[in-house]
C-alpha positions in Angstrom: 105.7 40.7 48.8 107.0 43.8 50.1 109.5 45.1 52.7 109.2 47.6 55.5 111.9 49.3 57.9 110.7 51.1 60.6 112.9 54.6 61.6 113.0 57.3 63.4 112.7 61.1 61.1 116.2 61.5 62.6 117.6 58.4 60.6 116.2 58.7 57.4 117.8 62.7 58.0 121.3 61.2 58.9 120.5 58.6 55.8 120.0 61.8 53.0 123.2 63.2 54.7 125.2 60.9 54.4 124.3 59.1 51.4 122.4 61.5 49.0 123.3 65.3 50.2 123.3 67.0 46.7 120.8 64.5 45.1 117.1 66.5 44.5 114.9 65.4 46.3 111.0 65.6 45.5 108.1 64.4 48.0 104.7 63.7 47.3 101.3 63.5 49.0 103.2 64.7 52.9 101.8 68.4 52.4 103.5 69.4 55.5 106.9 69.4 53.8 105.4 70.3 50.6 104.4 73.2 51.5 107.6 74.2 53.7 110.5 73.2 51.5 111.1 74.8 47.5 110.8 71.1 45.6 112.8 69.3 44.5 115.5 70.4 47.2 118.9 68.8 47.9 118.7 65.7 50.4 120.5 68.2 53.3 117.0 70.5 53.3 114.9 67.5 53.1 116.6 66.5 56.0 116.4 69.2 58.1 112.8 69.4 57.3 113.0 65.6 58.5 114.9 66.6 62.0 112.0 69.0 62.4 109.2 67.4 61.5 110.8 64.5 64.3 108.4 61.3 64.8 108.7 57.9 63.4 107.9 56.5 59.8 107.5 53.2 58.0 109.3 52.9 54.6 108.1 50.2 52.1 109.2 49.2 48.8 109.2 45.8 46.7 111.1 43.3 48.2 114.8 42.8 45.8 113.6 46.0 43.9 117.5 47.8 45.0 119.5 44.1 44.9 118.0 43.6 41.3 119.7 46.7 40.6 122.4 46.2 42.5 122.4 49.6 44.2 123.9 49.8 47.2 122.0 51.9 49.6 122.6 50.6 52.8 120.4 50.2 55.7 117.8 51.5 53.1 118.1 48.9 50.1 115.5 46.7 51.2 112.5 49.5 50.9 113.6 51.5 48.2 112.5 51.0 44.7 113.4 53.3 40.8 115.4 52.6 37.6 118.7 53.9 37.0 119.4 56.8 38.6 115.7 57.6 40.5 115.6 56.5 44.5 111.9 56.3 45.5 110.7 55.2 48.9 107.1 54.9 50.1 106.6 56.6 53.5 104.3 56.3 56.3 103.8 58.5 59.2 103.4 55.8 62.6 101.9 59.1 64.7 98.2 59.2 65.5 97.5 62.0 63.3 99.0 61.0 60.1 98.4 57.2 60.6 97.8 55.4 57.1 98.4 58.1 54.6 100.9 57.0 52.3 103.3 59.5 50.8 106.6 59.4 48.4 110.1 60.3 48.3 112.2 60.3 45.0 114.9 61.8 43.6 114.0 64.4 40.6 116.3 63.2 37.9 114.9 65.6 35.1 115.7 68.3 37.7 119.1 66.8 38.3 120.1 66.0 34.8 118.8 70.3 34.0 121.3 71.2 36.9 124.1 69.3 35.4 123.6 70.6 32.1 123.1 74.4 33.2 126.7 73.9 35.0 128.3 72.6 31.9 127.9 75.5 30.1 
């Protein structure tokens, strides 16, 4: 069984903000912002792609996948799915045009963990 949350571009924008700013961020399958943004990007870019972009989306994940974890992630737990450190959530455009096509969000971790090691030295 899975979960879905249905939310505006704006929220999920105001979601990477506040929860995930300097996380790297990669998308896959929403060519749009693929081609737009230099992936992975932190969440603020994502999110101002988001806040551009505007319209609403469905995000769906494995129901528990987060509480099994016990990751706190807010309004956002139910839908979003990963191990350890990696965030993932399966979006869905609701607008006419992009109806049905199913694309992903998740946080680059190999990019991440290069970042924190190219800072350490």
């Amino acid at each position: 069984m899975s979960e879905t949350l249905d939310l505006t571009a704006e929220e999920l924008a105001k979601w990477l903000v506040e929860r995930a700013p300097d996380r790297l961020w990669s998308v896959d399958g929403e060519e749009q912002i693929e081609e737009t943004l230099s992936l992975p990007c932190p969440g603020t870019e994502l999110a101002a792609e988001l806040r551009r972009r505007g319209g609403r989306l469905r995000l769906s994940g494995p129901a528990g996948s987060v509480a099994d974890n016990d990751r706190d992630l807010g309004t956002l737990s139910p839908v979003a799915y990963g191990e350890g450190d990696e965030i993932a959530f399966r979006a869905t455009w609701l607008d006419a045009d992009s109806r049905g096509r199913e694309w992903f969000i998740v946080t680059d971790v190999l990019a991440e963990a290069a970042n924190r090691s190219a800072n350490a030295s």
